[in-house]
N, C-alpha and C positions, 0 to 999 in steps of 0.2 A: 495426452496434451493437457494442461492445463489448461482453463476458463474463467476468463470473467463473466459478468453478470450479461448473460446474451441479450436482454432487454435494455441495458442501460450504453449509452451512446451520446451521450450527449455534454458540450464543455461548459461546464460552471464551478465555482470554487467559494466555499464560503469559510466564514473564520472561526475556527472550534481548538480544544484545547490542547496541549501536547503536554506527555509524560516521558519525565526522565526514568530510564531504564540501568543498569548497577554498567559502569565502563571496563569492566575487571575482563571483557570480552562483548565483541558487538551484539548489540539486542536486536533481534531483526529488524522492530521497525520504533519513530519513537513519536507517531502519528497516533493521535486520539480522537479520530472523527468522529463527531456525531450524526443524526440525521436533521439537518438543516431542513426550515419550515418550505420551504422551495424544493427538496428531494423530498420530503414527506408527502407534496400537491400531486407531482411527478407520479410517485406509485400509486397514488389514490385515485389514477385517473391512463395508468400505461396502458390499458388495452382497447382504449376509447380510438384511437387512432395505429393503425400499422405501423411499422415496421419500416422506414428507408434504407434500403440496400445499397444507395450509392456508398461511395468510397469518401471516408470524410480525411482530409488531410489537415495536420495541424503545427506549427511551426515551432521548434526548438533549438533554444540560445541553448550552446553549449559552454561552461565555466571550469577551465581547468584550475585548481591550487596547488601551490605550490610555495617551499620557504622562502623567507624575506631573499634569498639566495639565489630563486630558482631552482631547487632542488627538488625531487618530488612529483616533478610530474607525472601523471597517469597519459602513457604515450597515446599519440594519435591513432596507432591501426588499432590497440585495446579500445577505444571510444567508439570506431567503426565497430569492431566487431560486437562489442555491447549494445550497440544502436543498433544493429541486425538483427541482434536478440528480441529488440523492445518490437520491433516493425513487426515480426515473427509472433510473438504474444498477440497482438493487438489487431493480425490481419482477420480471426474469424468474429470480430466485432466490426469487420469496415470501415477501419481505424488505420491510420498510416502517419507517420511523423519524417518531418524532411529539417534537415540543416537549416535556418533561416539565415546565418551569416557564419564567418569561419568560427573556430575554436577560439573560447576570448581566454587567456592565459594572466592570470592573477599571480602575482608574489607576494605573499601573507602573513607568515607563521601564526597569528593570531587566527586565521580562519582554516589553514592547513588542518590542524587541531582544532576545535573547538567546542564550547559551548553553546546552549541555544540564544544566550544569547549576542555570543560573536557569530552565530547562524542570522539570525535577523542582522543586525551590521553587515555584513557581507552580503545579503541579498537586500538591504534596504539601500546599499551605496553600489552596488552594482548591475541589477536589474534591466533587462534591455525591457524595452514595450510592447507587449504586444506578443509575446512569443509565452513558450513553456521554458521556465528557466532550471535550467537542472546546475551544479555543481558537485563537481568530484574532487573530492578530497581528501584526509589522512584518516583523519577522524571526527565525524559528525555526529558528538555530544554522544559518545559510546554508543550509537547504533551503525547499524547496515545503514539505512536511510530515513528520512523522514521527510513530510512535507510539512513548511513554513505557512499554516494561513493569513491572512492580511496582509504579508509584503507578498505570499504565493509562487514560491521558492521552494524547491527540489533539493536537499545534499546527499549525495551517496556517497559509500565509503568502498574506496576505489579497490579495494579487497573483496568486497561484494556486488563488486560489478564486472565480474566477468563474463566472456560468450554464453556459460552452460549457468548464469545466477538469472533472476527473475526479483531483483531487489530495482529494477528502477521501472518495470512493470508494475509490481506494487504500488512505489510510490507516486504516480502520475495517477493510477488508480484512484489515489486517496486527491490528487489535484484537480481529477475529473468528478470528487464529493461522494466516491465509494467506499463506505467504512470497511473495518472488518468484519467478514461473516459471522462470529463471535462479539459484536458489538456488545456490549454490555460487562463482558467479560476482563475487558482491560485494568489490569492493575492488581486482580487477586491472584495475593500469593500463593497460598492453600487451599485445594477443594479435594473430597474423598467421590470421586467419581465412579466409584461404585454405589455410592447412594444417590438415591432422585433428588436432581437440581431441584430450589426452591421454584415456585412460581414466578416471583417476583427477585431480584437480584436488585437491590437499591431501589433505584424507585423505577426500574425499567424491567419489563416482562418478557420471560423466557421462551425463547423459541422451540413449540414441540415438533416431535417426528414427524407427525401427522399432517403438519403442514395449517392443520384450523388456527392458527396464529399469524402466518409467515409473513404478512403484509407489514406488520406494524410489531412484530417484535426481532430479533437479531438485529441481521442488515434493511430488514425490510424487500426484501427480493425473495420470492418465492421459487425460484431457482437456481438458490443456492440451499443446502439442507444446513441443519442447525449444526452447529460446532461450538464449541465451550473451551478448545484448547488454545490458549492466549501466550502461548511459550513456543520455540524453536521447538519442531518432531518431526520425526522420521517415518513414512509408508511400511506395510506390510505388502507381503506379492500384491493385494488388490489394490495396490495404490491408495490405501484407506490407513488410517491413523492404528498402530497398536493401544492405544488406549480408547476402550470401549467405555461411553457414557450414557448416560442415564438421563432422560429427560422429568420432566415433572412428573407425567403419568404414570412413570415408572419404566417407558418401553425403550429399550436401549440402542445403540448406534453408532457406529467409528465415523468419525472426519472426514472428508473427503478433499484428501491430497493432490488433484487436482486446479484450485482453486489461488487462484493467481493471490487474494487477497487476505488468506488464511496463514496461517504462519508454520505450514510444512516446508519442510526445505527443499531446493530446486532439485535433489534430484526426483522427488516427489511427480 
């Protein structure tokens, strides 16, 4: 099964940048989280208090699109059954998502399609309050999904969200202020991952094996292990990435395909 970050639990959303990814085919995701000065305090300080086992529930607006026609739409029992999916991801974090009102049904072509910024327009004019607002639609700005910071909007792409996908787990990940376990990694095209990653990548520090980092460089989660693979890949029998990397020190290590916010694919 895959996992998110078993310490982190908590709903807050801050505003960070988004990268368009090539539309020639969907990009998993097209979310650039950072670590926000408020999840930075968060880890600086998680083991000071336990753990709440209760069952946290959290309410979501569903957004169906569809052409200025009605054409288009992603049917009702494919939403249920994607929504089973998401409740299923999220139950060994104590995590539960309920319907807050019916399926709200849009006729768009402009957001059907779109770019991020007919993505903001469609969640800046449609928005219910107070909920987790997700929208399913044709094509959201050539990815699988991504999350909207500021207006704090969901799009998925109604092709990657079916029962056996883990693309609207992702993205609610990134609305709950979870980057990717490869944080840093976002946006490089070329690396020879047979050589030792640099120390520093921009002006952010590389996550080693060994864990003497894990607080304050990747995701900043210490139980998630380092990952450098910032692209759509596929598990080995171990559920671990065929591509083996190289951390600074030199000692190396595959991906772990498990990880809800990593970018192995669901059958991962």
């Amino acid at each position: 099964m895959k996992k998110i970050s078993k310490l982190f639990s908590f709903l807050l959303a801050f505003a960070f940048s988004l990268s368009l990814f090539s539309q020639s085919e969907p990009a998993p995701c097209g979310t650039n989280l950072g670590i926000s000065p408020w999840l930075r305090d968060f880890q600086s300080r998680i083991h000071e208090t336990p753990r709440n086992d209760d069952m946290l529930f959290l309410p979501v607006q569903v957004h169906v699109v569809g052409t200025d026609e009605g054409n288009g739409y992603f049917s009702r029992n494919a939403v249920l059954n994607a929504f089973c999916t998401l409740n299923a991801d999220f139950e060994q974090a104590n995590m539960q998502f309920f319907l807050a009102n019916p399926i709200n049904y849009i006729n768009n072509s402009d957001y059907y399609e779109h770019d991020f910024d007919g993505g903001f327009d469609m969640m800046d004019e449609n928005n219910f309050p107070n909920v987790i607002n997700c929208y399913i639609v044709e094509d959201p700005a050539g990815n699988c999904g991504y999350f909207f910071p500021g207006v704090d909007g969901i799009a998925l792409n109604k092709g990657c969200t079916q029962p056996n996908d883990h693309t609207w787990a992702h993205e609610v990940g990134h609305f709950l202020s979870l980057p990717h376990p490869f944080r840093g990694w976002e946006g490089v095209e070329e690396f020879d991952y047979s050589e030792p990653a640099p120390t520093m990548w921009g002006n952010r520090r590389v996550e080693r094996l060994d864990g003497s980092n894990c607080g304050f460089a990747g995701d900043g989660f210490c139980d998630t292990a380092a990952d450098y693979l910032n692209y759509r890949w596929s598990c080995n029998s171990s559920g671990e990435s065929s591509v083996q990397q190289t951390d600074p020190s030199g000692a190396t290590f595959f991906s772990d395909g498990r990880l809800f916010m990593s970018y192995s694919n669901s059958a991962c």
